[in-house]
C-alpha positions in Angstrom: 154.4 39.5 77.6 152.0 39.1 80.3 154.6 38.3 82.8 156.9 41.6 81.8 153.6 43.5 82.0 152.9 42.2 85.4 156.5 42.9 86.3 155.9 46.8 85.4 153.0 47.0 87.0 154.7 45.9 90.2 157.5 48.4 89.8 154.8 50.8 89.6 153.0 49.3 92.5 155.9 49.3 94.9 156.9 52.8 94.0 153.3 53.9 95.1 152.2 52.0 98.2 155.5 51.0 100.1 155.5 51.4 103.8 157.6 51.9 106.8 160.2 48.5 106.6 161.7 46.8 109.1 165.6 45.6 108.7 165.7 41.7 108.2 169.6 40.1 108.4 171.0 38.5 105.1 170.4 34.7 104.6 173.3 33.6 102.6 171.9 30.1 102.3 169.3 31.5 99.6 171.3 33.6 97.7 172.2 33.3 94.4 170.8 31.9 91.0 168.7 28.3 91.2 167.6 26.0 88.3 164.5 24.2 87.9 164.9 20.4 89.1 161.3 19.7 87.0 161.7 15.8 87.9 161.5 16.5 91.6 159.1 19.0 91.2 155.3 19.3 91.1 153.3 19.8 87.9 151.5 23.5 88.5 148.8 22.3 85.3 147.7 19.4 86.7 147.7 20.4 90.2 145.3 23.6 88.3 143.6 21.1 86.1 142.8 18.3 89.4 141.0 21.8 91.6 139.0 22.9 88.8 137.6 18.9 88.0 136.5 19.0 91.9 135.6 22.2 91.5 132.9 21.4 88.7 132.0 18.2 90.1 131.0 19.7 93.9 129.4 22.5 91.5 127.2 20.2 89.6 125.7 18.3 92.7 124.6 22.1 93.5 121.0 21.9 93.4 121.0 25.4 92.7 121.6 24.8 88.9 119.9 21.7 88.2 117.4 21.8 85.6 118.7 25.3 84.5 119.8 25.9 80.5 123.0 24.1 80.5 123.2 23.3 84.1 123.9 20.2 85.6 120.7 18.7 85.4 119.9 19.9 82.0 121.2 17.2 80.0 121.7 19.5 77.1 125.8 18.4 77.5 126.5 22.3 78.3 127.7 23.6 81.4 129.9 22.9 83.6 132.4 19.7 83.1 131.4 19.7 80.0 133.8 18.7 76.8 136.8 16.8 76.8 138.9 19.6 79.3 136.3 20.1 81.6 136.2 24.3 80.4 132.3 24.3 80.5 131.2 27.8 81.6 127.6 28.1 83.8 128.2 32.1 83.8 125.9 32.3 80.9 122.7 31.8 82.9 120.0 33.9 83.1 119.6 36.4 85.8 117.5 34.8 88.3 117.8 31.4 86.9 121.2 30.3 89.0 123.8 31.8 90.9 126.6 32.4 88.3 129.2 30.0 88.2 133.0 30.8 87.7 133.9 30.8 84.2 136.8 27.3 84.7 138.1 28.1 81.4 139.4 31.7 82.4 140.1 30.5 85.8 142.6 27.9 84.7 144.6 30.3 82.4 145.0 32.6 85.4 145.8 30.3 88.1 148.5 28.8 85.6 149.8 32.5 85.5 149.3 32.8 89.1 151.5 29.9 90.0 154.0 29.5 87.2 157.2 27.7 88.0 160.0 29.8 86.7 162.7 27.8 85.4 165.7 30.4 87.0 165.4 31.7 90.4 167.5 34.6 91.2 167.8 35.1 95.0 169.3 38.3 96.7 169.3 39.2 100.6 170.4 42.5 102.0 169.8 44.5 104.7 166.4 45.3 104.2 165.7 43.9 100.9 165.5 40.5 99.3 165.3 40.7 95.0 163.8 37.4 93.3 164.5 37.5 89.5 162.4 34.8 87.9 163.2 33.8 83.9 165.7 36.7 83.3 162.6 39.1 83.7 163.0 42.5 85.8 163.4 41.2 89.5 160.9 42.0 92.7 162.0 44.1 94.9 160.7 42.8 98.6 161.4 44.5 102.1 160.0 42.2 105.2 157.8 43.8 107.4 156.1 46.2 104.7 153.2 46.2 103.2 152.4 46.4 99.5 149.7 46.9 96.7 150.1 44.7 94.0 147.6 44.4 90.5 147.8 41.6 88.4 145.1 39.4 85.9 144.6 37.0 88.9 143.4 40.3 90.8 144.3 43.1 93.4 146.3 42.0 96.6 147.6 43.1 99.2 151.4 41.8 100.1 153.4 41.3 103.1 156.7 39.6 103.7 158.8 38.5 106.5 161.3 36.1 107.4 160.7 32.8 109.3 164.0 31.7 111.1 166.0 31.4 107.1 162.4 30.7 105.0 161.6 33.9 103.1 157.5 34.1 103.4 155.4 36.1 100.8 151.7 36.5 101.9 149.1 38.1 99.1 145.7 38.5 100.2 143.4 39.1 97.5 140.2 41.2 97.4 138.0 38.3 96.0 138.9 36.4 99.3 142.1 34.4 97.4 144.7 34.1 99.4 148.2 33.0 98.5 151.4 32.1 100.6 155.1 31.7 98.9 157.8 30.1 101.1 161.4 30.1 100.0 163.7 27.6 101.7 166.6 25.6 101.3 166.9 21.8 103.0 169.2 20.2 104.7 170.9 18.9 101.0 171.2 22.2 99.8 168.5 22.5 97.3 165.5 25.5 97.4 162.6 24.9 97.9 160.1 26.9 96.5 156.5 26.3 97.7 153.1 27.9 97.3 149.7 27.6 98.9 146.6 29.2 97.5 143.4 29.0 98.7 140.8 30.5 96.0 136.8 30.8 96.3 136.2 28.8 93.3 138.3 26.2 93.3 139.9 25.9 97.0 143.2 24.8 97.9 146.0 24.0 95.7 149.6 23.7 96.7 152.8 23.6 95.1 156.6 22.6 95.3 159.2 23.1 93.2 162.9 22.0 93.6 166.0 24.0 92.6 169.5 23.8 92.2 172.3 26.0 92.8 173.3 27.1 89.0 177.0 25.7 88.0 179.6 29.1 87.9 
């Protein structure tokens, strides 16, 4: 649901803050429908899960919380890191008593929505527009060299595309300072290669790679 909700929202989105495109040339190499190769691939939740454990560990050597109601140094066994998935939350703090910390627990459920690996790729190239269908879902309509408006859970952004030599390159800059780059490629054994690198406030950097294959006939 939240992914066909998304998916509306960016048909909206597109409709309403498309600008002037530029023509790109078809890359036949990409086009087409891919399926997940999950052995070869990276694990998006524990790439998520790793960030947000460094995340909370740099955050609890912050002197800014210690000794604070369920902060670091409070050794109450609240706060952050706390519990058996690390989903403590520091956001309850009293104004003027700490900074507030990210809430990890939300965090984690929108980065995994953020940078979930679709099981089916669907590629298209034209002209002056490439379509990626992900899971069967309504597909994204892209055309390199504009710039678009997208909202979403993980936030507002703003998108632009472009083609690299044949790498197709999605860039999303966020309003909270996130930023987000999606590279589609194929190597030299003919598999695509679908990668992503996001850089968030809370957590920093996390990058991705997944591996697909061509779909049999």
């Amino acid at each position: 649901m939240t992914r066909l909700l998304t998916s509306l929202a960016w048909v909206a989105s597109v409709a309403l803050t498309a600008c002037a495109t530029t023509a790109a040339p078809a890359h036949p190499t990409l086009q087409g429908e891919w399926r997940l190769d999950a052995a070869a691939s990276d694990d998006a939740a524990t790439r998520i899960a790793h960030a947000i454990r460094i995340a909370q560990a740099r955050l609890r050597k912050d002197p800014r919380y210690a000794g604070t109601p369920g902060g670091p140094g409070d050794g109450g066994g609240g706060g952050v890191g706390s519990g058996p998935d690390d989903q403590g939350d520091l956001g309850e703090l009293g104004v003027g008593a700490a900074p507030l910390a990210p809430d990890f627990h939300t965090l984690r459920e929108l980065l995994q929505q953020e940078l979930d690996t679709p099981h089916t790729l669907t590629f298209k190239s034209e002209a002056a527009d490439v379509v990626i269908q992900a899971d069967g879902l309504p597909g994204r309509d892209y055309q390199p060299g504009s710039t678009l408006t997208l909202f979403d859970e993980y936030g507002t952004s703003q998108i632009k595309t472009s083609w690299k030599d044949d790498t197709f390159l999605i860039t999303k800059r966020y309003t909270s300072g996130a930023r987000l780059q999606e590279r589609y490629s194929v190597d030299a054994r003919g598999a695509l290669e679908y990668s992503r690198s996001l850089r968030d406030p809370a957590v920093g950097k996390i990058e991705l790679k997944s591996v697909y294959r061509r779909a049999a006939p």
